[in-house]
Jmol script that loads the backbone (N, CA, C; Angstrom):
load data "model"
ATOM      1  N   UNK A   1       1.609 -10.822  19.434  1.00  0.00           N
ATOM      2  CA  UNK A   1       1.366 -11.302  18.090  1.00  0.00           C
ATOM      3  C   UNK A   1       2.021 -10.338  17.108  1.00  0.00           C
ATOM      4  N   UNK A   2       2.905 -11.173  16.421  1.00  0.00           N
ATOM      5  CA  UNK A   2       3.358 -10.108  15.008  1.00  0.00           C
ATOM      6  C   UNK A   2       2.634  -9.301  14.190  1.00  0.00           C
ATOM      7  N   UNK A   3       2.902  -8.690  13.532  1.00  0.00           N
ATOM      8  CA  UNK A   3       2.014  -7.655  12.585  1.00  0.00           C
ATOM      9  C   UNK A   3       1.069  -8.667  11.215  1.00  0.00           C
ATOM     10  N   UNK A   4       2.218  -9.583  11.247  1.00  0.00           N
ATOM     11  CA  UNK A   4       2.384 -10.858   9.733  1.00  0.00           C
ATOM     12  C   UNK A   4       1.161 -11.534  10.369  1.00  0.00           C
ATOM     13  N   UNK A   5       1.533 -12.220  11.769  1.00  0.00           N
ATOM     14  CA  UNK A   5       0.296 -13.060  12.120  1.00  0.00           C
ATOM     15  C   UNK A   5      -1.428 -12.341  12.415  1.00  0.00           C
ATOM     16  N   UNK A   6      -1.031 -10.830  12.565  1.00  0.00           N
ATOM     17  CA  UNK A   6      -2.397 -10.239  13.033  1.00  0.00           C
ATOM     18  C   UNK A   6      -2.956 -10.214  11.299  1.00  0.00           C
ATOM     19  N   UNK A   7      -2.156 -10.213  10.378  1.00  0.00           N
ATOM     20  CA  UNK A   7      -2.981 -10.025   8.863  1.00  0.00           C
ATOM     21  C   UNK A   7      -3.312 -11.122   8.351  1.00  0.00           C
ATOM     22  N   UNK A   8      -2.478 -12.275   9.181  1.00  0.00           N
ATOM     23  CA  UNK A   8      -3.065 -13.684   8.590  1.00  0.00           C
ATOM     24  C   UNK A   8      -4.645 -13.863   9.147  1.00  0.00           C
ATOM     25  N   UNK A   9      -4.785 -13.483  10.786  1.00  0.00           N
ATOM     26  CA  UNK A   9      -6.011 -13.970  11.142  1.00  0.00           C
ATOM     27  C   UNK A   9      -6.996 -12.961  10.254  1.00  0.00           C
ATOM     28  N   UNK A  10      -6.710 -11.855  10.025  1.00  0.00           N
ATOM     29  CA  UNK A  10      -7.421 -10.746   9.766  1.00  0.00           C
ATOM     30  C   UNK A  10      -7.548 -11.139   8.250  1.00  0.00           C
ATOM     31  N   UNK A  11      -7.327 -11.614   7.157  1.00  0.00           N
ATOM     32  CA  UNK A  11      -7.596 -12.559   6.081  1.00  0.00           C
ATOM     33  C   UNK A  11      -8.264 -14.081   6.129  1.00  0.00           C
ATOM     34  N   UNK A  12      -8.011 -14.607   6.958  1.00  0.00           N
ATOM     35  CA  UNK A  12      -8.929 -16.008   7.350  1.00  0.00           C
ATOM     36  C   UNK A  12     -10.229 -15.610   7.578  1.00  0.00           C
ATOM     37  N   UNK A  13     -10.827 -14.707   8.532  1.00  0.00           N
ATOM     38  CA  UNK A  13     -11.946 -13.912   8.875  1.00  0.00           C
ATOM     39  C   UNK A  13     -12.594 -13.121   7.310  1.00  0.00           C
ATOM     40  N   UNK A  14     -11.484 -13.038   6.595  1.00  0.00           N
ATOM     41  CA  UNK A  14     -12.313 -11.737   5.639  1.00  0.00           C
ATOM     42  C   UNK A  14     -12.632 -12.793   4.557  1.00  0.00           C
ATOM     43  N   UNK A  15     -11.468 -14.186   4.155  1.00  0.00           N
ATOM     44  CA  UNK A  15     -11.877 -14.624   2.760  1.00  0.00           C
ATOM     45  C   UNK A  15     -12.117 -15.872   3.201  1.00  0.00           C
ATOM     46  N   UNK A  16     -11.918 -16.474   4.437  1.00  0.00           N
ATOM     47  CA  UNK A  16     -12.500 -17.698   4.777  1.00  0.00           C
ATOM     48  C   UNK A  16     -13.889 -18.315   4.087  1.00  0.00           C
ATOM     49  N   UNK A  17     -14.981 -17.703   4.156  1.00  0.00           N
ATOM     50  CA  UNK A  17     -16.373 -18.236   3.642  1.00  0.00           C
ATOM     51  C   UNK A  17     -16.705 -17.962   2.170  1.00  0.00           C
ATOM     52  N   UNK A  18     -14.925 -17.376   1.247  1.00  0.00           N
ATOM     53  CA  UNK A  18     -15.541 -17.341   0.300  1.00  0.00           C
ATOM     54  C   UNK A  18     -14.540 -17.835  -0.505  1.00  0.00           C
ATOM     55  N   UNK A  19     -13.517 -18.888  -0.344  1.00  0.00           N
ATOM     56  CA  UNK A  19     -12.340 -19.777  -0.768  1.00  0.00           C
ATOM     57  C   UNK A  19     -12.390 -20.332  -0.748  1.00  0.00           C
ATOM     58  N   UNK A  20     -11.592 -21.595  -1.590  1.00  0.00           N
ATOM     59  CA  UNK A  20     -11.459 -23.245  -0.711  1.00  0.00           C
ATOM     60  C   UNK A  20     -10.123 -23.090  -0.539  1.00  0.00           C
ATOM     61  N   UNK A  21      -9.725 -23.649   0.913  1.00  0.00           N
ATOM     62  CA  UNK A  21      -8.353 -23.449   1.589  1.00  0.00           C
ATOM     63  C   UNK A  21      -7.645 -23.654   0.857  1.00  0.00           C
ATOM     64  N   UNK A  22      -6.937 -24.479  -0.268  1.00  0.00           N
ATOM     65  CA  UNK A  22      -5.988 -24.239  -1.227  1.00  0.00           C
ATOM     66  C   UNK A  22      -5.814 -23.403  -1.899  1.00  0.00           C
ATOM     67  N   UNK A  23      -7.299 -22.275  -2.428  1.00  0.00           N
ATOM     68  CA  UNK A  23      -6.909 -20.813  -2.912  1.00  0.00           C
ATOM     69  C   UNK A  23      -6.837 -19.721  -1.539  1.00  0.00           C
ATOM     70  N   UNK A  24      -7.374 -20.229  -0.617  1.00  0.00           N
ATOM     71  CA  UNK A  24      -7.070 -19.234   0.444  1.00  0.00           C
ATOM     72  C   UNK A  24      -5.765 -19.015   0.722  1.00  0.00           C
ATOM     73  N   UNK A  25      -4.858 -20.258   1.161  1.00  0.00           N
ATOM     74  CA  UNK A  25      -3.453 -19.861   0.967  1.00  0.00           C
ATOM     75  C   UNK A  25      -2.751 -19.638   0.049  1.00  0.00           C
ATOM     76  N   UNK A  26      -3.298 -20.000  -1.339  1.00  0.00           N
ATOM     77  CA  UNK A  26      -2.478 -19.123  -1.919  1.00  0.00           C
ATOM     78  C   UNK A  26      -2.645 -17.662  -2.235  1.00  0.00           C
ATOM     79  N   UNK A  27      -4.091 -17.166  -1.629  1.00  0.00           N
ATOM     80  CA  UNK A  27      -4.271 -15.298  -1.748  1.00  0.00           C
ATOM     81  C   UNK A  27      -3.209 -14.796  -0.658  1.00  0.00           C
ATOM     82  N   UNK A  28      -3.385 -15.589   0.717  1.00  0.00           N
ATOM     83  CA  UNK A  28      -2.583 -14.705   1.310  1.00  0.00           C
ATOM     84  C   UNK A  28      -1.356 -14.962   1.671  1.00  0.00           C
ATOM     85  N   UNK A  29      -0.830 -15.595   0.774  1.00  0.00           N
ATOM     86  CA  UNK A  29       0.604 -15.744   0.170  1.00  0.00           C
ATOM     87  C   UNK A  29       1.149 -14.686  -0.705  1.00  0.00           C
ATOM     88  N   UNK A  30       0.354 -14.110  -1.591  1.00  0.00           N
ATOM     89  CA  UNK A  30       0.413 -13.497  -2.436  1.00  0.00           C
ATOM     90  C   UNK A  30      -0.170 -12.025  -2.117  1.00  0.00           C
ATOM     91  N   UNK A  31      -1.023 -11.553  -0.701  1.00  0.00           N
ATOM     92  CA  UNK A  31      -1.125 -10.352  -0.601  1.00  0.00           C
ATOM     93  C   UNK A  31      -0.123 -10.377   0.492  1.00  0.00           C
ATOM     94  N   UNK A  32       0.093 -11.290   1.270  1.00  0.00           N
ATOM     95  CA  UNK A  32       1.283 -11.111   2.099  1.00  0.00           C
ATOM     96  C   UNK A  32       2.781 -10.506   1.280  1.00  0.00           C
ATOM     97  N   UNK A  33       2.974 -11.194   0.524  1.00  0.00           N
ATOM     98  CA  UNK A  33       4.163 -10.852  -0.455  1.00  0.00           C
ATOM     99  C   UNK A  33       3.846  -9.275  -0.963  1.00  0.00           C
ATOM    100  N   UNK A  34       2.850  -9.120  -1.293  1.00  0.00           N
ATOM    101  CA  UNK A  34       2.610  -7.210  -1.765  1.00  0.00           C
ATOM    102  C   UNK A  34       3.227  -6.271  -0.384  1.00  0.00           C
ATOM    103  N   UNK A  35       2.422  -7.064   0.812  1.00  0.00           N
ATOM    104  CA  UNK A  35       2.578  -6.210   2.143  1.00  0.00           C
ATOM    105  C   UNK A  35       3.699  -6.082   2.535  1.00  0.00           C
ATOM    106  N   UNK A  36       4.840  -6.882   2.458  1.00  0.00           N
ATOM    107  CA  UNK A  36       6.053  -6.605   2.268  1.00  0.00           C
ATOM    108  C   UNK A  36       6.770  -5.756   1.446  1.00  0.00           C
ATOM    109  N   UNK A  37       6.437  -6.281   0.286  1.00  0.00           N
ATOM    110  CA  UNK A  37       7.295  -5.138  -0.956  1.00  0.00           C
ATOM    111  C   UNK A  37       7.059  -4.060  -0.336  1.00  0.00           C
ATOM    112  N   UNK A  38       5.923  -3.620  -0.445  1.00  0.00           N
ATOM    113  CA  UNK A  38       5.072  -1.922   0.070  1.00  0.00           C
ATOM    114  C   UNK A  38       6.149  -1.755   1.024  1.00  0.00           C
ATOM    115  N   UNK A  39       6.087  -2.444   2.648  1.00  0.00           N
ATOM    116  CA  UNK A  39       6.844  -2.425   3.667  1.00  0.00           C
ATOM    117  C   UNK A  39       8.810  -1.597   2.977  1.00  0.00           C
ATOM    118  N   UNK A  40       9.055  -2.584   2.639  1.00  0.00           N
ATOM    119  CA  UNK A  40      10.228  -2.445   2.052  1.00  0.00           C
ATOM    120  C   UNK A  40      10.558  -1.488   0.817  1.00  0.00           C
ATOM    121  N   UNK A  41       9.679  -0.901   0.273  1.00  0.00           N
ATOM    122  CA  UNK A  41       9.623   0.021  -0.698  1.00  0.00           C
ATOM    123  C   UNK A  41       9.510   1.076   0.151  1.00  0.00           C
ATOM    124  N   UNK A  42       9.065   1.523   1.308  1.00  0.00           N
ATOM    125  CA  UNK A  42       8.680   2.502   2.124  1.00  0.00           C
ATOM    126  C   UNK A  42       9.723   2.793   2.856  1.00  0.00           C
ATOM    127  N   UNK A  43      10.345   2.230   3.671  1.00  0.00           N
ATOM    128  CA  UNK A  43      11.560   1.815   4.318  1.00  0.00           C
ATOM    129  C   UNK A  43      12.747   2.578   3.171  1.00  0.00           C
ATOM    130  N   UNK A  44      12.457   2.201   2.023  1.00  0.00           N
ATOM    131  CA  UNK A  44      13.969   2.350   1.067  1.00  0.00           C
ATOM    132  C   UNK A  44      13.690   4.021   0.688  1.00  0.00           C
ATOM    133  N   UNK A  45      11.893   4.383   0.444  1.00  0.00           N
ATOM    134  CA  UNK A  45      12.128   5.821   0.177  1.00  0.00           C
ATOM    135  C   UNK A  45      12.352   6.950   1.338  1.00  0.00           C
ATOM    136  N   UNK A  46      12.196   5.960   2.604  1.00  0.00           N
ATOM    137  CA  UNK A  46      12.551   7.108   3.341  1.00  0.00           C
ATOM    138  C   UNK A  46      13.804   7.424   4.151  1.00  0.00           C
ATOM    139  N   UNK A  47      14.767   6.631   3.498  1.00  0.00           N
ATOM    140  CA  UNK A  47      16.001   6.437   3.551  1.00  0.00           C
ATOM    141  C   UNK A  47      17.274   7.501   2.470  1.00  0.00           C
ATOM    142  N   UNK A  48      16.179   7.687   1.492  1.00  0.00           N
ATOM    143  CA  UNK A  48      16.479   8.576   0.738  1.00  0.00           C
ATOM    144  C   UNK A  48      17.466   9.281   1.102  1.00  0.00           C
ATOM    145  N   UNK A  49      18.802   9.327   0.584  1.00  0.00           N
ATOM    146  CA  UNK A  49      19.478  11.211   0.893  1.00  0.00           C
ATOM    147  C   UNK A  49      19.165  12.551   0.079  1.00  0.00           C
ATOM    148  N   UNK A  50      18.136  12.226  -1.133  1.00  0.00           N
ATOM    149  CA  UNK A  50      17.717  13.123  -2.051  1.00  0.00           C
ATOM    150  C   UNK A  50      16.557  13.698  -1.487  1.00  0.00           C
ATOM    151  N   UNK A  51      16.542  15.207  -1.848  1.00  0.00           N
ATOM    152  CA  UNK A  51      15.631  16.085  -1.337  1.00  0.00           C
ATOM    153  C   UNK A  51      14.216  15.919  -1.969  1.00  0.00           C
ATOM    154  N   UNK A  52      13.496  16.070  -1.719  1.00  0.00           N
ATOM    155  CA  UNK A  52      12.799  16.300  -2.503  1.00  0.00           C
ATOM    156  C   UNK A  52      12.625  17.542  -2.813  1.00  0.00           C
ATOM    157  N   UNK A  53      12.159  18.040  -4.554  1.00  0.00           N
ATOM    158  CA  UNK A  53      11.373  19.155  -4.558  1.00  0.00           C
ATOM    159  C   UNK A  53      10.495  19.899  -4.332  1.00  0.00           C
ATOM    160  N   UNK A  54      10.609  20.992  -3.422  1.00  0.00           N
ATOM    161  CA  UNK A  54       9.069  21.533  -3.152  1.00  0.00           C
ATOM    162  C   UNK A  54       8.819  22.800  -3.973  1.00  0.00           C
ATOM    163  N   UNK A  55       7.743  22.518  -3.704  1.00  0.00           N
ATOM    164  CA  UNK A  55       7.158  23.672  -5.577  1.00  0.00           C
ATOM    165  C   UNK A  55       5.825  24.170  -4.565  1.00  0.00           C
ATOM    166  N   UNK A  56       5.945  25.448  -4.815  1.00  0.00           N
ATOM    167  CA  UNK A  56       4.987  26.167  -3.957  1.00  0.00           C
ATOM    168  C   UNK A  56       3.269  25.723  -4.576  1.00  0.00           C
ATOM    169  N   UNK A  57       2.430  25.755  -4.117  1.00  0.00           N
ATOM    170  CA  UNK A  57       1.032  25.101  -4.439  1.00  0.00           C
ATOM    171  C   UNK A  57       0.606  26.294  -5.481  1.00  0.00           C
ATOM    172  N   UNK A  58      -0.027  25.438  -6.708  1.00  0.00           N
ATOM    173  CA  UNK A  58      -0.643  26.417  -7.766  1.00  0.00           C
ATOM    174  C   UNK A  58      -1.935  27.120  -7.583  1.00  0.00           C
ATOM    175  N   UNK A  59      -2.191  28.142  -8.283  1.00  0.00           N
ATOM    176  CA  UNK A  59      -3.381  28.984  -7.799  1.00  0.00           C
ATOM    177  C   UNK A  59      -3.995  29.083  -8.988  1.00  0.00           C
ATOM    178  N   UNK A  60      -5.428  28.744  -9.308  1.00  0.00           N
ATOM    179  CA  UNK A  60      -6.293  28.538 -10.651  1.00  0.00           C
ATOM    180  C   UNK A  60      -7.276  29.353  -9.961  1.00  0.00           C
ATOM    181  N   UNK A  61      -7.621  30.070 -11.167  1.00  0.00           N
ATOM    182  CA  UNK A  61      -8.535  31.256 -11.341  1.00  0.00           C
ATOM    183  C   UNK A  61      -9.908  30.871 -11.776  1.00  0.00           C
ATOM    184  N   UNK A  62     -10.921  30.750 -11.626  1.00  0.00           N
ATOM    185  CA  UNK A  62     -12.453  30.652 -12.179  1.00  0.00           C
ATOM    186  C   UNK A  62     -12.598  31.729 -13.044  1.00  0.00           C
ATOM    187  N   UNK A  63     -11.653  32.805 -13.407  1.00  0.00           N
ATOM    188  CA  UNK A  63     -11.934  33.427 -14.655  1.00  0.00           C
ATOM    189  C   UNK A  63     -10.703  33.157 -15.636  1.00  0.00           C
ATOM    190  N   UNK A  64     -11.304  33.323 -16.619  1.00  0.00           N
ATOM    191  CA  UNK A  64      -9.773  32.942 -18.138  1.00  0.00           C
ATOM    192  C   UNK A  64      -9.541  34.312 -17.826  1.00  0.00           C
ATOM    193  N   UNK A  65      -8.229  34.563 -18.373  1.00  0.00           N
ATOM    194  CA  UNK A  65      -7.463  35.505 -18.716  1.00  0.00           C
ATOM    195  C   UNK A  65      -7.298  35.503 -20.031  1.00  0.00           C
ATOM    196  N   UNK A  66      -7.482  36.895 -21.197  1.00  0.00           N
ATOM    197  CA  UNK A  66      -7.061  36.567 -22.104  1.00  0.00           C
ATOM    198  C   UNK A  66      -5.907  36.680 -22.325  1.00  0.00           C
ATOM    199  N   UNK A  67      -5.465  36.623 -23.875  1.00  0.00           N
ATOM    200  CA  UNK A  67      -4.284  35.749 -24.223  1.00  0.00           C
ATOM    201  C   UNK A  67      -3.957  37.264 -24.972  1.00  0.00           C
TER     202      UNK A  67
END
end "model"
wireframe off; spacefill off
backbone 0.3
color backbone group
């Protein structure tokens, strides 16, 4: 079973008893379509040839310093 078809059953089960099948398909039409973008947005940033910046982790004090 595809990934697409395991989220279809796995949405029939979750919004089934609380839709009427004409808004049911159209929710998971429409979270299907998000799960893609995401998919494909993920795919494109890690394709990246740009580095990212790494910036060493900041260190905050529980006392002020004055000025």
């Amino acid at each position: 079973m595809s990934y697409m078809q395991e989220i279809d059953r796995w949405l029939d089960d979750l919004l089934a008893d609380h839709l009427p099948e004409g808004n049911l398909q159209s929710a998971k039409r429409h979270i299907r379509e998000k799960l893609l973008e995401s998919y494909r947005n993920g795919q494109a940033a890690g394709q990246s040839s740009a580095p990212r910046e790494s910036r060493p982790p900041r260190r905050f004090s529980s006392e002020r310093h004055p000025r």
